[in-house]
Every structure is written in structure tokens, then in C-alpha cells.
N, C-alpha and C positions, 0 to 999 in steps of 0.2 A: 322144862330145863333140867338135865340132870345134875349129879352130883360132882361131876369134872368142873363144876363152874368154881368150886371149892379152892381147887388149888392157882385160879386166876390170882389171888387174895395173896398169895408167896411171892409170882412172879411179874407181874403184871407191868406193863415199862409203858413207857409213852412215847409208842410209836405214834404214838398220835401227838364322906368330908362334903364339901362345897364346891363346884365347879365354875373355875371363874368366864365368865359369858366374851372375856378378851384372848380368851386362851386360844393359842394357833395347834390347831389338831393336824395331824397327819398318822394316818392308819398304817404307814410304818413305824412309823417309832413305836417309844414304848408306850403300853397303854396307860392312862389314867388308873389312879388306885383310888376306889372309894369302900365304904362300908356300906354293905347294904341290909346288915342287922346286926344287931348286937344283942350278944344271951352271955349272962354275967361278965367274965371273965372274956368272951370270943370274940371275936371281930368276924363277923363273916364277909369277905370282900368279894369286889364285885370289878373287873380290870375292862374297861369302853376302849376300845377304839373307834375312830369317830373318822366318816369318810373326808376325804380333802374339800370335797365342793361346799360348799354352805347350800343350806334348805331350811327348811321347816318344814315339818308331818313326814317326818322320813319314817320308811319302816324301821323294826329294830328286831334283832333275833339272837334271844340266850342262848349259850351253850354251856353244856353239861358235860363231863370227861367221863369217861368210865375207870375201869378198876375195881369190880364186884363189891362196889359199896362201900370198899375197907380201904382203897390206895388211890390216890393219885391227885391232881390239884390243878387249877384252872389254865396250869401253863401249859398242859397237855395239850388243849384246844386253841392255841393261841395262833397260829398259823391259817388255822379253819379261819377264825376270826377276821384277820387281816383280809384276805382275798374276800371275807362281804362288807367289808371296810371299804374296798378299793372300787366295789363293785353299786357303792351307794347307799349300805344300809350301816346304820349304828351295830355294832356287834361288839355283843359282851359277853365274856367267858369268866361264871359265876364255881366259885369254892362252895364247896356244904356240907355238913356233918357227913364226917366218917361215921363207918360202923363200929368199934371201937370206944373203948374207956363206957362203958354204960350207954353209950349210945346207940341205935337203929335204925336199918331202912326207916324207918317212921319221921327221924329226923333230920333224913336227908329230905324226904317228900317235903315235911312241914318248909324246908328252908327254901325249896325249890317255889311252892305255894311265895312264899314271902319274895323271893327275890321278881317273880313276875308282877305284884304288888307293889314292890320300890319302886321299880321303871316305869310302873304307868304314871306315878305318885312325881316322877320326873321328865312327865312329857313335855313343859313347856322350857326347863333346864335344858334338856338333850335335845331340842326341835323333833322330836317324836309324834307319831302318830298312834296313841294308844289302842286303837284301833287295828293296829299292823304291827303285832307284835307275835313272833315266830319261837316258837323250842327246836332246839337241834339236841342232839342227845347220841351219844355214843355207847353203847352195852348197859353197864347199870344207868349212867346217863340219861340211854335211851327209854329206860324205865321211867325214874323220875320224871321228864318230859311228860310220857304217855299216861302215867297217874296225876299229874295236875288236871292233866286234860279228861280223864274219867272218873275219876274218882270222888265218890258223894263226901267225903271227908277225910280229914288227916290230923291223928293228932287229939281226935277228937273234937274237931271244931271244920265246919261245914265251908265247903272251898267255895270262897266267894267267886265271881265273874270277873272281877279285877287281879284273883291270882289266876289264870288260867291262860292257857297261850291260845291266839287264835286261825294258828297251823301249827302243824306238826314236822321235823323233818327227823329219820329215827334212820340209826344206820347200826345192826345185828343188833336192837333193842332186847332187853328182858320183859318180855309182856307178861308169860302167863306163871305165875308165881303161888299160886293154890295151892300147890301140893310137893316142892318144891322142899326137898330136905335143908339144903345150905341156905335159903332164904328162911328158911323156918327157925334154925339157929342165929342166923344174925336177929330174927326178930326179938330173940330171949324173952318169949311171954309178952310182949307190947303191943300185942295186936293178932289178931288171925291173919295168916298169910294172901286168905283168899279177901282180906279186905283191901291190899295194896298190892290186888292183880290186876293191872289195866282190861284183862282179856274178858275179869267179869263184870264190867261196865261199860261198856258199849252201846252208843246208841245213836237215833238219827243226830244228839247234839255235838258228837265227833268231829273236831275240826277238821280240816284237809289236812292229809297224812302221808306221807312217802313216806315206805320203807326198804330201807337198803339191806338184803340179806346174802349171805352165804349158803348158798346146798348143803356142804358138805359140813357145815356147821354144829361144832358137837358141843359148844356151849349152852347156848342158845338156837332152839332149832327152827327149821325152817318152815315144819309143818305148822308152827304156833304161829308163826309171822303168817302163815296162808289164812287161817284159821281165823286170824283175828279180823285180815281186813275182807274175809267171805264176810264174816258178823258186819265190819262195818257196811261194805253192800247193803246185805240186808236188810238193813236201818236202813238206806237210804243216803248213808254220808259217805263222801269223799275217801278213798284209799287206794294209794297207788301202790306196789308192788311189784319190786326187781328184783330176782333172785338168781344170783353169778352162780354158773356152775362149775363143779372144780376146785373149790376156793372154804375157806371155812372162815370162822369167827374174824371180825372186820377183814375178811377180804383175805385170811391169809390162803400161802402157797403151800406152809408148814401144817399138812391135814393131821402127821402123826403128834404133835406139841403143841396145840393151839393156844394153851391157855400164859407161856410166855415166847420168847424170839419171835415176833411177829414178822411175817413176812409177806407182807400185803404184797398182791399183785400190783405194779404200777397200769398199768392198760385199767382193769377194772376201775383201779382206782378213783381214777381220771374220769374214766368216765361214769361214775359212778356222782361224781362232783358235779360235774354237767348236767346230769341229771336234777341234779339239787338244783341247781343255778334256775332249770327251765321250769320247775314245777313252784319256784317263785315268780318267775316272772309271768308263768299263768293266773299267780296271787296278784299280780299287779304289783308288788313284793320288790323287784327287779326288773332293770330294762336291758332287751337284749344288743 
């Protein structure tokens, strides 16, 4: 990933408690607001939309915003959210440590670890199936995601099985992060880069993974997204792999500006979604 990922961090836009068991959900409105950790002073929140039907052992899938680590907030994704609301699955779009004020990728991974951890700790609250619990992830997002899911530690303390998602869905993700100038700065000494690179953890225990890429993608490239899920092949585990040509960083149209005016293609887009949609409901995830 080169050093243009720097200047995402300037311009970057978003083009993209107790739960009472009487409460009438509907995945349009607004979402529920909970905390799902607290570090001194922060609230880290965590906003559900809950599908209209009633169940129990529903699946459930976080998501993650992007904004290179340093910008943006759970509202980004709140749209994504609604449509796996409508669609039958609990969907919640989770806040986490900026890069910013003494803090680091490191604490966004930790909080990402933690909020997959609440929600299983909420499965009989939310009629969930802890079992069927999905990461979605957008750029740095996408990151976070794919390091819960690889990564032998965060933080210094070993990622339990209950922080961990048991798919993946990653759309222009940040994988490989080793050597990685701008990711090496936001770490400011808290870690080695190449320990919160999903790329160097891979193996047959990789959950099933889509990822959504751009060709022309100069943030994040495309050869890393090939790269990663050859490895996972290799292992043995699940990785699927669409890469729009034409198009760069989430899909845009804007190849010479990518990193703010985003200009996603609508056609990709769409069907880039459908995508998503079918490769859960090969999870059993979704009904079509």
C-alpha cells in the first residue's frame, strides 16, 4: 500500500445501555445506541438495527467505516447496515479508536477484538446466533475486520475465539501493512507494522472471505488483495475475489483523486452488493 494512502486522512468523506426485550424494532428508523466498551473517559458505541421479523439465532454482521484510521464514524456505514436489516440479519455499525490524540491502529484493532466480543456476550439480548457473526469492513475498516480474523494478538493480549468474526466481507481492504510508510507513522512505535498485517497471518483458520477490489486502485492495491487470498487458497481456506476493472479505491470513477470526491461507479457498485448479499447466503447467512 503506498504512501497516497496519507493524504485519505485530509480528505476522506463518507461516501459511504440495556435493550429493552418490548422494544418495537424496525431497520429503518434510527438505530439503537449502546456502548459496547468503555476506556476512562470514551464511550465506545455500537448503533443495531434489528430486522422487522422476530427470530431468534439470527445472524449478525459488524461493520467497520473506513477513513485511513484517522476519520470518520459509524454513520458512514449506516445505510450498508439497513439493507442487512431488511434483509434478516441484526446489523450493527461499530465506532473505534481514531489514530489520533496518542492513539493507533493498534487501538482500533483492540476495539474491533472487543466489539466482536460484546455481541456474542449479547446473543440471547439481540436473538443472535453467536455462531453467525460476519465482519464487513471498508478500507481501513477492511483492515480491522481482516486482523481480528488473523491476527495471533492485539494490544498485547491473544485474540480470543469469541473476539473474532466467523466470515469476512472486505470491500478495497488494507491487508498488507509490513512495510507500509503511512501505517508505520500512525503506529508511532506501538507495535511493528508487520504484526497488524492480516497478509502475514493467513492460514487454513481464515474464515470465508469476499473481497471487493478496484484494478486501478492506487490506495490499496489490487495485487495485495490477489496475493492474499492465493495464500489463503493455499491453506486451504475460503477466499473469494472480484476485482472491477476501470475503477479504483472503493469503486471509484475518479482514478486521477482517489483518495477524496469519491466517485463510485453505480453499476459496480450494485453489483458489487449482490455479491455480498449471495456469498452470505452461501453462509446460510441470508435467504435469497
Amino acid at each position: 500500500m503506498p504512501p497516497l494512502l496519507a493524504l485519505i486522512s485530509m480528505s476522506f468523506s463518507g461516501a459511504v445501555g440495556q435493550l429493552s426485550s418490548t422494544t418495537t424494532r424496525d431497520s429503518a428508523a434510527a438505530p439503537e445506541t449502546l456502548v459496547y466498551r468503555q476506556i476512562g473517559a470514551r464511550s465506545l458505541k455500537a448503533y443495531v438495527f434489528f430486522p422487522t421479523t422476530k427470530a431468534n439465532h439470527r445472524p449478525v454482521i459488524l461493520l467497520f467505516h473506513g477513513g485511513a484510521w484517522r476519520l470518520g464514524d459509524a454513520s458512514w456505514m449506516f445505510d450498508r447496515a439497513r439493507d442487512f436489516a431488511k434483509k434478516g440479519m441484526v446489523a450493527i455499525s461499530v465506532d473505534y479508536s481514531l489514530s489520533n490524540g496518542g492513539l493507533s491502529p493498534v487501538d482500533g484493532v483492540d476495539d474491533a477484538c472487543a466489539a466482536f466480543a460484546w455481541v456474542r456476550a449479547q446473543a440471547e439480548q439481540f436473538g443472535i446466533d453467536p455462531q453467525r457473526v460476519a465482519g464487513y469492513g471498508w478500507s481501513a475498516g477492511g483492515h480491522l475486520v481482516a486482523a481480528t480474523a488473523t491476527l495471533p494478538s492485539a494490544n498485547e493480549k491473544t485474540i480470543a475465539a469469541s473476539a473474532r468474526p466467523n466470515a469476512l466481507l472486505l470491500y478495497s481492504p488494507a491487508l498488507n501493512m509490513a512495510k507500509d510508510d503511512y501505517f508505520m507513522q500512525l503506529m508511532a512505535g506501538k507495535g511493528d507494522p508487520a504484526s497488524y498485517s492480516p497478509s502475514e497471518f493467513i492460514s487454513r483458520a481464515l474464515p470465508p472471505t469476499l473481497i471487493i477490489q478496484g484494478e486501478e486502485d492506487t490506495i490499496v492495491l489490487a495485487r495485495d488483495a490477489r496475493a492474499f487470498c492465493a495464500a489463503a487458497d493455499k491453506m486451504g481456506a475460503r477466499c473469494e475475489l472480484h476485482v472491477y476493472s476501470g475503477v479504483g479505491h472503493l469503486l471509484t470513477r475518479n482514478l486521477k483523486i482517489q483518495y477524496k470526491d469519491f466517485d463510485g461507479d453505480p453499476t459496480d457498485a450494485a453489483e458489487a452488493h449482490q455479491l455480498e448479499d449471495d456469498f452470505l447466503v452461501t453462509l446460510g447467512y441470508m435467504q435469497k
